[in-house]
N, C-alpha and C positions, 0 to 999 in steps of 0.2 A: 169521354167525360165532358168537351168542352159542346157537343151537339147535344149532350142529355141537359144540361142547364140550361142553353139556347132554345129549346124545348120548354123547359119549363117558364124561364123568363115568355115565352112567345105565348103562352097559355094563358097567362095574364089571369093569376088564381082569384080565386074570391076571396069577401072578405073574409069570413068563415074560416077559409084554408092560411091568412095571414095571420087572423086570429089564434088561431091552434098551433102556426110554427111560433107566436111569439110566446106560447104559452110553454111549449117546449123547452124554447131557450130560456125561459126564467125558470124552469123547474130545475133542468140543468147548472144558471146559475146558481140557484136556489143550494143544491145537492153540493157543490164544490167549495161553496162559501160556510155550510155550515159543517162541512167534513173538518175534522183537526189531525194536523199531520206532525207528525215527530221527526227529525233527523239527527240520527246520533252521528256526532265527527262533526268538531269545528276546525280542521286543517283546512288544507286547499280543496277537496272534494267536498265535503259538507259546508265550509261554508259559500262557496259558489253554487251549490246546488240550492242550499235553504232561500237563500236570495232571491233567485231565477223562478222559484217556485210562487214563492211569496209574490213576485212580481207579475205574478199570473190573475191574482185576486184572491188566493187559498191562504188562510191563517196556517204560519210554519211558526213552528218553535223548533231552535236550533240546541243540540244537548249536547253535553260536554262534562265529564267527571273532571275537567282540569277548569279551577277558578280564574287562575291567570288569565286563561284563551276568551273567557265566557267576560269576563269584566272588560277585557279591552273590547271583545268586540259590541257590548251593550254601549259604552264611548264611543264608540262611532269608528276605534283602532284596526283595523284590519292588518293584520302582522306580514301581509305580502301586496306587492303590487299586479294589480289584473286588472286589462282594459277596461273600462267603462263599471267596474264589480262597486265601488264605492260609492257613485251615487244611486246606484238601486239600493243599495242597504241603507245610505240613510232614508231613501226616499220612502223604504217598506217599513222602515221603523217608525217614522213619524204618522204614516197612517195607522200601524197598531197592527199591522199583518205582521209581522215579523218579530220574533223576539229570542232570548238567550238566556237557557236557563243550567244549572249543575243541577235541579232536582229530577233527577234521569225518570226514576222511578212512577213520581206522580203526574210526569209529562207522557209517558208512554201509555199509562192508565186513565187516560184521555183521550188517547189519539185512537184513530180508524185506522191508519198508515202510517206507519215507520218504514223508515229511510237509513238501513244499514251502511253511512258511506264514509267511515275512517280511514285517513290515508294505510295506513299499514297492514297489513293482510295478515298479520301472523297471531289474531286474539280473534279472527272475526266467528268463530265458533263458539267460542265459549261468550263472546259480547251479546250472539244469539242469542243463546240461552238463556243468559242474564235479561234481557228484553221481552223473549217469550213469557216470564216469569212474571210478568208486571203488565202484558198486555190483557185490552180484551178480548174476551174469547168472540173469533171471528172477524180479527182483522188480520190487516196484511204486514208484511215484512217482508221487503225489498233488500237485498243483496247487493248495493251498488259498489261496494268494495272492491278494486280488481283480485281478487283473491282466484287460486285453482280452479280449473277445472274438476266439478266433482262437490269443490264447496258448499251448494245449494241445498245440494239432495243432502249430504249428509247434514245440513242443520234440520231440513225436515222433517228427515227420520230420527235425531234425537229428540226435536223438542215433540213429536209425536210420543216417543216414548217414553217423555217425560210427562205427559198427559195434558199437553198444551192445545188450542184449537185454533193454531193461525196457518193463514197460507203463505207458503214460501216463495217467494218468485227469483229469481236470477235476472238481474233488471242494468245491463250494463250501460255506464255512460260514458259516451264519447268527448273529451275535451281536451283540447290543445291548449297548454299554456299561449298567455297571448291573445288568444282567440277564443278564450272560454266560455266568456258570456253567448257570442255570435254563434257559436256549437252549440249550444244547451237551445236558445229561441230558431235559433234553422239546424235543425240535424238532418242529417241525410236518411233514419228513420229511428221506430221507435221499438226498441227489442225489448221482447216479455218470455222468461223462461218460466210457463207456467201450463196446468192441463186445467185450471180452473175457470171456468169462464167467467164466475163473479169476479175475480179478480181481476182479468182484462177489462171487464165491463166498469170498474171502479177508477181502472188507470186510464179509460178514454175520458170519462169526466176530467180527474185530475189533467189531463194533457189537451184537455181539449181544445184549446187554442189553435195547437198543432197540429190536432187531427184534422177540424174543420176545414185547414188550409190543406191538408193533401198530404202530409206527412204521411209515409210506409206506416203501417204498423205492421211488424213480423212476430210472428206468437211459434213458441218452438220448445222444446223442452230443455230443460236447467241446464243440462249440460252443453246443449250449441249454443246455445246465449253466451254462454263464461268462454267457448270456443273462440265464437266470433270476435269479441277484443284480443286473443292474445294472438289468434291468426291475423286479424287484420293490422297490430304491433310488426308482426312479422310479415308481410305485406309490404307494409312502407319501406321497414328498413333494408326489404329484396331494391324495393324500386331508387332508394336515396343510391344504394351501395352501386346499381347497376348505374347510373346518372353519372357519379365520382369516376367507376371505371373508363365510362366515356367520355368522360372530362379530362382524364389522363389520356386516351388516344387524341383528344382535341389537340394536344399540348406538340403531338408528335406530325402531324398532318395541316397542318397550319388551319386549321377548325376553331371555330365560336363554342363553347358550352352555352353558351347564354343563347345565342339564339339558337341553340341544338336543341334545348329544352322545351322552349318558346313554340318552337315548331312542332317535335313531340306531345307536348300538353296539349296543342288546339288538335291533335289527333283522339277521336269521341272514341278509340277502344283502348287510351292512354290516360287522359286530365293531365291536368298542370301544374296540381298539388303535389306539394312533396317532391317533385323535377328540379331540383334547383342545385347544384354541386355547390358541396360547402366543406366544412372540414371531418364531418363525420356524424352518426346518429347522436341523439341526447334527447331529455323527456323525465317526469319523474317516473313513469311506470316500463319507460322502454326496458329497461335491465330487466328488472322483474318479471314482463310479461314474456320474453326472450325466453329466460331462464326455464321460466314456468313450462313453458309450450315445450323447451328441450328437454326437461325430464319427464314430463309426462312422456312423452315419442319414445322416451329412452325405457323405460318402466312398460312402454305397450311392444318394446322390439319391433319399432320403426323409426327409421334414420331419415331424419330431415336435413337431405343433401345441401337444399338451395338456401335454406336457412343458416347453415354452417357457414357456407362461403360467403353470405351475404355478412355476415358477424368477422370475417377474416378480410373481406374488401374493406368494411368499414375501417378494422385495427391498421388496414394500411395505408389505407386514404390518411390516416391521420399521422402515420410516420413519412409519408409524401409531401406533408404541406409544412413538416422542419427540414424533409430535404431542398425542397422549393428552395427556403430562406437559406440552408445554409450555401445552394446556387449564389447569391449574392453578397452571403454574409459566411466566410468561408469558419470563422469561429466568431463564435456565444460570449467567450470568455471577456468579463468584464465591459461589454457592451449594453449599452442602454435600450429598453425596446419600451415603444409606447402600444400598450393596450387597448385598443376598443369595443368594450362592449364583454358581459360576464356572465350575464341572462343568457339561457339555455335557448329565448328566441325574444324576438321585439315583442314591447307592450304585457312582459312578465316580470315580476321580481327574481324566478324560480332559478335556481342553479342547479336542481337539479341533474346531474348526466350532463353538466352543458360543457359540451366539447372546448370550448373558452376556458373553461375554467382548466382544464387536461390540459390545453395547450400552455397555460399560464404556467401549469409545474415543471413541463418538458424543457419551459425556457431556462426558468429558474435552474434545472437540474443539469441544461449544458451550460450554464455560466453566466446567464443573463441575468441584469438588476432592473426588471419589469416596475414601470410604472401603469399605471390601469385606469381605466374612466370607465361608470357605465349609469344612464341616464335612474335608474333605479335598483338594481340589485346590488349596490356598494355594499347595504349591512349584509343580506348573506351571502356573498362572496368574501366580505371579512372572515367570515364564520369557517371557508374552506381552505382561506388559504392567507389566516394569521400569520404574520412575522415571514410569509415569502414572497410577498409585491407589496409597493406602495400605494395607496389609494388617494387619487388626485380627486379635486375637485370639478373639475371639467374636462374637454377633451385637450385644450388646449395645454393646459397645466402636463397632461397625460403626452404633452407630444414636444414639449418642450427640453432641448438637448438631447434627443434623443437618437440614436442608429438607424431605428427603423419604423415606422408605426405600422404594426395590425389591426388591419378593422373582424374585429373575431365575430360581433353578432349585428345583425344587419338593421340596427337601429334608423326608422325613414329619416331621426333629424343627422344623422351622418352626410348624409347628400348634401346638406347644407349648408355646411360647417366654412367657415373661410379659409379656401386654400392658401391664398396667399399670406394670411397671419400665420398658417400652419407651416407655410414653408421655410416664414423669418424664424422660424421658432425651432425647427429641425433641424441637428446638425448634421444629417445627410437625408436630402430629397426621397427617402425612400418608403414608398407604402406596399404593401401586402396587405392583399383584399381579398379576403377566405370568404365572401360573399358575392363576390363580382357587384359590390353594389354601385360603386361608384361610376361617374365620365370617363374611361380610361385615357381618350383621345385627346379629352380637356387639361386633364391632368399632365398626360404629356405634354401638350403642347408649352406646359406652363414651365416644364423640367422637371419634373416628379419622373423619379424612376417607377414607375408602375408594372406591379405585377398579378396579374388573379389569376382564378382558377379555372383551367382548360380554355385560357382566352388563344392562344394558338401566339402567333407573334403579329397579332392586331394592336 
């Protein structure tokens, strides 16, 4: 690739040939600017997606049968926090690319492209249907739902039989809370579960920002598309569960997890992602896509061994890191624990599946009276766990008279925080750092009893 442009740059085209690619790219842009795209689902998948989109140059309107969702987010409201997600929504809204509408119907019957992508999987066939019904004949409809394997094909084959003319794709999107935005404009590639080729040919416009730049595109039918997300769900949570496991032998052998990882990751048939020992999997889709992937194996009478064990390392990684605590904290009962951190990962609002929040109850349920801090997910972690922690204002408030502080999710302003006001404030020196985020050597030296995960007795 990089000698075929060297090539061309060296050719030094004519004008002619400059003329005609620039003629290209304005048709190009031409074609994506005046295409109109629909995305049903204003949760956390639709509306980072309509955003992201919009922020490409393409008129999105974002749909929504619930008025609540659509009116705060026409306000500027965004009901969750995600890095960097707010100033592109205001920024795509004041230019007029972006908008939010409940009228489903007359927004669909507009649009070239719909964008199936509601957090919840369990209507996304019959939501089809309802869409099919309003489109026009020969557009697309995108499946970005995490919904079954299977789901594709069978909206296909209904609204066919319902005498509809759209093409169906399986169109999965990858994104980590936290890092949503950063996933969506760099993905590792761009998956299309489709045998239509106008279809792909519509989605390289639409994405072509990505494409130009070298982005995969992998074209494959419906059903390995919907595959590929719930395998590669199950993927991470092999590699999180295997990390933890080795992070437990760390503990025995006098070994680093931290740089075991470190080392691991810069290994090119490993990465670095996801290597990080903590207190266990979490995600909104991680259950579900678990789930999903083990009844289908179960339904086809194939046993997914390493999947199994990976889902039983995790359940015990997580009753290892109250054994840890009860190591120096021989009982819960009526002891103070400072909380930090509730977000399922840094730079989200999201609780969903967040191990944080699990650990919050485990305290609560051996006899601890949990105070908590977390830099943005306070309102929905109220939501999970009303009337059984108290919600502090900061971390300090959070660490104030307290037994022992947890740092649960690995917030970068944590590193920051003043130990030494944190130490006046604590009536015993004691942290627990289910992230190994912090100086541990610092912290000792200061008298912090310090203790992380798979740090060995460094």
């Amino acid at each position: 690739m990089m000698s075929a442009w060297r090539h061309v740059k060296d050719a030094k085209p004519s004008q002619s040939d400059c003329n005609a690619r620039a003629a290209r790219f304005g048709r190009l842009r031409t074609e994506v600017i005046a295409m109109q795209i629909a995305v049903y689902g204003a949760g956390y998948l639709g509306t980072v997606l309509s955003a992201c989109l919009a922020d490409f140059g393409t008129p999105i309107v974002c749909c929504d049968p619930a008025p609540e969702k659509i009116a705060s987010l026409k306000q500027g409201h965004i009901p969750f926090y995600e890095k960097n997600l707010e100033e592109i929504i205001r920024r795509n809204v004041r230019s007029g690319r972006l908008t939010y509408s409940t009228e489903i119907e007359a927004q669909v019957a507009r649009s070239q492209v719909i964008y199936l992508a509601q957090d919840d999987p369990n209507q996304t066939e019959a939501i089809a249907a309802q869409l099919a019904a309003s489109a026009l004949p020969g557009s697309l409809l995108l499946i970005c739902t995490p919904a079954p394997v299977g789901t594709a094909t069978r909206i296909a084959l209904k609204i066919c039989s319902l005498g509809y003319d759209l093409a169906v794709v399986a169109h999965p999107i990858s994104l980590t809370e936290g890092c949503a935005v950063e996933d969506f404009n760099w993905p590792d590639r761009l998956l299309f579960g489709t045998s239509s080729p106008e279809a792909v040919s519509t989605l390289k416009i639409i994405y072509r920002a990505l494409v130009m730049r070298g982005t995969p595109v992998i074209v494959t039918n419906r059903e390995t598309a919907e595959l590929v997300r719930e395998a590669a769900t199950a993927f991470i949570a092999t590699k999180i569960s295997f990390i933890n496991e080795m992070a437990a032998l760390c503990e025995h052998v006098n070994a680093d997890a931290l740089d075991l990882s470190l080392a691991l990751g810069l290994d090119k048939r490993i990465a670095p992602r996801c290597l990080q020992a903590g207190v266990g999997l979490g995600g909104s889709f991680v259950e579900s896509d678990i789930a999903s992937l083990t009844a289908l194996a179960q339904r086809k009478g194939v046993q997914l061994q390493m999947l199994a064990a990976a889902q039983a390392v995790s359940q015990q990684h997580a009753e290892r890191t109250m054994r840890k605590i009860a190591e120096v904290m021989p009982t819960l009962r009526d002891k103070r624990v400072g909380l930090l951190g509730l977000a399922v990962k840094p730079h989200t609002s999201s609780v969903a599946g967040s191990a944080s929040v699990a650990l919050a109850r485990q305290l609560v349920e051996n006899g601890a009276m949990v105070r908590a801090y977390d830099p943005f997910a306070m309102m929905h972690a109220e939501r999970e766990l009303e009337q059984v922690v108290s919600f502090c204002d900061s971390a300090y408030m959070a660490a104030e008279g307290v037994d022992a502080l947890i740092l649960a999710t690995g917030w970068p302003e944590f590193r920051s925080l003043d130990f030494a006001r944190m130490k006046s404030l604590l009536r015993r020196p004691l942290i627990v750092d289910t992230k190994n985020l912090l100086d541990s050597e610092r912290l000792r030296g200061m008298g912090f009893e310090y203790m992380g995960i798979g740090r060995g007795h460094a």
